[in-house]
Rosetta silent file (secondary structure, phi, psi, omega in degrees, C-alpha in Angstrom):
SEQUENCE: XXXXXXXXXXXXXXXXXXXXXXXXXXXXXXXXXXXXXXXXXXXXXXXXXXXXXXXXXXXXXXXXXXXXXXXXXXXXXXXXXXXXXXXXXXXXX
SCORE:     score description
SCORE:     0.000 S_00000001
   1 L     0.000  119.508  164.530   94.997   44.694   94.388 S_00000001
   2 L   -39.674  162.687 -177.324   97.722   47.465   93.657 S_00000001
   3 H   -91.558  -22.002  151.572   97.140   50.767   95.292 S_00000001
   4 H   -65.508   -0.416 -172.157   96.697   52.190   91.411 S_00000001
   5 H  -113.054  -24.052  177.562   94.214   49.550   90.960 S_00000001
   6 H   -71.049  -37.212 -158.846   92.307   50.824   94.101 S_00000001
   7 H   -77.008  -19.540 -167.140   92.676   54.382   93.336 S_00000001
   8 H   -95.013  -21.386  167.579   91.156   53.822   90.007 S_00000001
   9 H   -74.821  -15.477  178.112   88.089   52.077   90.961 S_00000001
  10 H   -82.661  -43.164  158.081   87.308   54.701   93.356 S_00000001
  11 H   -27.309  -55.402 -175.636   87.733   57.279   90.501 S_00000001
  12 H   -90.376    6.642  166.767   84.878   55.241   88.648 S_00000001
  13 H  -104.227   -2.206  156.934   82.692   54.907   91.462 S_00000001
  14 H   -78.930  -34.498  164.781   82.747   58.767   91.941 S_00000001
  15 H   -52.889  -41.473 -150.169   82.212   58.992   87.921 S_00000001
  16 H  -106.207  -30.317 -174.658   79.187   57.089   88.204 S_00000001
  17 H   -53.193  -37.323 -158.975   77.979   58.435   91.424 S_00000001
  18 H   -83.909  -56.439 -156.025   78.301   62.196   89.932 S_00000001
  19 H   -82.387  -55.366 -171.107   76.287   61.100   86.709 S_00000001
  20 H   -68.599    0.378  167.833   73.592   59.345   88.423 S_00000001
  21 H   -74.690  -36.791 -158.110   73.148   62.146   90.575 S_00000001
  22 H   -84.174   -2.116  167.480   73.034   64.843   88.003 S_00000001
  23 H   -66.492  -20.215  165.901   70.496   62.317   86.115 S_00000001
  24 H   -89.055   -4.600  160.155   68.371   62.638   88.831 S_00000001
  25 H   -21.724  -84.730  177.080   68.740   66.145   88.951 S_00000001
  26 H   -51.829  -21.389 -171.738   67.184   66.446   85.575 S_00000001
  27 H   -92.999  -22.858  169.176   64.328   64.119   85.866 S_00000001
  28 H   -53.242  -34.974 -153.609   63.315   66.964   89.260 S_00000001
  29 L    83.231   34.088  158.904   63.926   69.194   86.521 S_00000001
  30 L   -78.101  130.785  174.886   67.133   71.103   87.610 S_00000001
  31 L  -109.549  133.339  132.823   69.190   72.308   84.831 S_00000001
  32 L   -76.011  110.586  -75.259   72.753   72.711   85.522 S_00000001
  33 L    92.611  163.482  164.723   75.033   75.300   84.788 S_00000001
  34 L   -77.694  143.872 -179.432   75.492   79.299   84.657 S_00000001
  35 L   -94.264  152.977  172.685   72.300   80.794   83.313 S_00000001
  36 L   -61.357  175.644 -159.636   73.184   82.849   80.083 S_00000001
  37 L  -102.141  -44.108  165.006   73.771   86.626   80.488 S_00000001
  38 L   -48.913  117.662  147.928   71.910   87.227   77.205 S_00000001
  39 L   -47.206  136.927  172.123   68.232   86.601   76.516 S_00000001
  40 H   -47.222  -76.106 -135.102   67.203   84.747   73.157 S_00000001
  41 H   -91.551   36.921  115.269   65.709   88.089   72.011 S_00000001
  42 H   -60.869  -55.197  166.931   68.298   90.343   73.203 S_00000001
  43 H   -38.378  -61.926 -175.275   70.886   87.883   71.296 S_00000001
  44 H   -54.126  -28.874  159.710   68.100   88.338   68.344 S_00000001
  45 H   -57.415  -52.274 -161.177   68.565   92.160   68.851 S_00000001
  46 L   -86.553   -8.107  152.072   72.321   92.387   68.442 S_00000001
  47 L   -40.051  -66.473 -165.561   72.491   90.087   65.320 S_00000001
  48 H   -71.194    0.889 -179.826   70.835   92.818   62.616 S_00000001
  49 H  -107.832  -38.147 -179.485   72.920   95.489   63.527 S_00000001
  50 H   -77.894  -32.102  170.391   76.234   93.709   63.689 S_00000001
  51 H   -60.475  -42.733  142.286   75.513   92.089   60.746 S_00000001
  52 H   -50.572  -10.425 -173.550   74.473   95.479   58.741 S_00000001
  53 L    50.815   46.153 -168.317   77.778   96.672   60.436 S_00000001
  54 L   -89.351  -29.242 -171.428   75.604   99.286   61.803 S_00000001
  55 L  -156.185  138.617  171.019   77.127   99.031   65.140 S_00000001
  56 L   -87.914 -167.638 -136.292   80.450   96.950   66.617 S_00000001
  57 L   -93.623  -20.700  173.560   80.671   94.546   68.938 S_00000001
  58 H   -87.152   -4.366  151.443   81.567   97.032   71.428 S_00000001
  59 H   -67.289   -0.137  169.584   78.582   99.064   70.918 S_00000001
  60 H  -106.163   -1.223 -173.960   76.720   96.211   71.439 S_00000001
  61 H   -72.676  -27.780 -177.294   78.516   95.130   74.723 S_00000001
  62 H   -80.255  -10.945 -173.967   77.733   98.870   76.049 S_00000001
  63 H   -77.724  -36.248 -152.523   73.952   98.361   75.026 S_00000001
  64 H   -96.135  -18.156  179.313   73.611   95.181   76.652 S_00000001
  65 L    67.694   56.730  168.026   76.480   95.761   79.605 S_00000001
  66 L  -143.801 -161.029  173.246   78.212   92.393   79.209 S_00000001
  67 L  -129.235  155.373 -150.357   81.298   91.506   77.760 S_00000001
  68 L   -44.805  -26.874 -158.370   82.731   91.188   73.793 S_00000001
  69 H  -100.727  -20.294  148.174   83.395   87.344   74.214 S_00000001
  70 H   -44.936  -72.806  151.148   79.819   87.238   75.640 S_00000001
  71 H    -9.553  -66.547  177.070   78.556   88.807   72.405 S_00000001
  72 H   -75.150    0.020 -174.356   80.345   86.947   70.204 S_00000001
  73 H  -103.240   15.868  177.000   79.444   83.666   71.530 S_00000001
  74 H  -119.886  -17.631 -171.262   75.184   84.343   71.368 S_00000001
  75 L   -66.372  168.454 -161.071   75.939   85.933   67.827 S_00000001
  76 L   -91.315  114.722 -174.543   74.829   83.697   64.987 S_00000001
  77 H   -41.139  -51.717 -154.814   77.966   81.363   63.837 S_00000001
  78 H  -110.937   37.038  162.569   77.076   81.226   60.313 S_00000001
  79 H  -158.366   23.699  153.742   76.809   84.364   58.888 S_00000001
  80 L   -80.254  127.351  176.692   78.765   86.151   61.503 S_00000001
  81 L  -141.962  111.132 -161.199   82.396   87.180   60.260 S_00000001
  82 L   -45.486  123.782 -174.460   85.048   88.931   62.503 S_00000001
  83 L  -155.836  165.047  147.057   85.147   92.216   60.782 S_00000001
  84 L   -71.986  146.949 -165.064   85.204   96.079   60.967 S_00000001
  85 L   -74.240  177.349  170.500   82.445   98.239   61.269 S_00000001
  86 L   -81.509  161.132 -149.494   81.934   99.944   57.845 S_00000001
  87 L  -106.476  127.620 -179.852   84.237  103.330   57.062 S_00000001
  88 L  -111.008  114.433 -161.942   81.783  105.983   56.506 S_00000001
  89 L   -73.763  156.704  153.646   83.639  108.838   53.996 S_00000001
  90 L  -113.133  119.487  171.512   83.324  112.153   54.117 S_00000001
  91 L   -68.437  106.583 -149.740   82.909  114.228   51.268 S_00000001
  92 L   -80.017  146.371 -166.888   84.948  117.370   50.905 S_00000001
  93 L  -122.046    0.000    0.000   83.247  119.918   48.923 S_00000001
């Protein structure tokens, strides 16, 4: 056996070792991972407003104190579209 032939079986006996660990993990009922910073219903807050362009993304990052690529990744993919808030005119009399 080559010393590339060694190194690679130990590589797949740490791969399997690593997966059957984190399966037992999961059957304790450990989840693994960062917990999100966002709550479902805070994410469900910051949807209707961004969407209404009522507020951008950094007004909602100052509401919620996290940061824009947090926002955009709890906002809802498929009716979110990177945009400006809307330009509100003034009328000159």
């Amino acid at each position: 056996m080559t010393l590339s032939g060694l190194a690679e079986l130990q590589r797949e006996l740490t791969v399997a070792n690593t997966n059957d660990g984190l399966a037992a993990a999961r059957t304790r009922g450990h989840v693994g991972g960062r917990p999100p910073k966002l709550t479902p219903d805070q994410a469900a807050l910051a949807q209707p407003p961004y969407d209404a362009r009522e507020e951008t993304v950094q007004q909602i990052t100052a509401i919620f104190g996290c940061p824009r690529s947090t926002v955009y990744g709890h906002l809802d993919k498929a009716t979110t579209i990177l945009r400006r808030p809307k330009k509100t005119t003034v009328k000159k009399s």
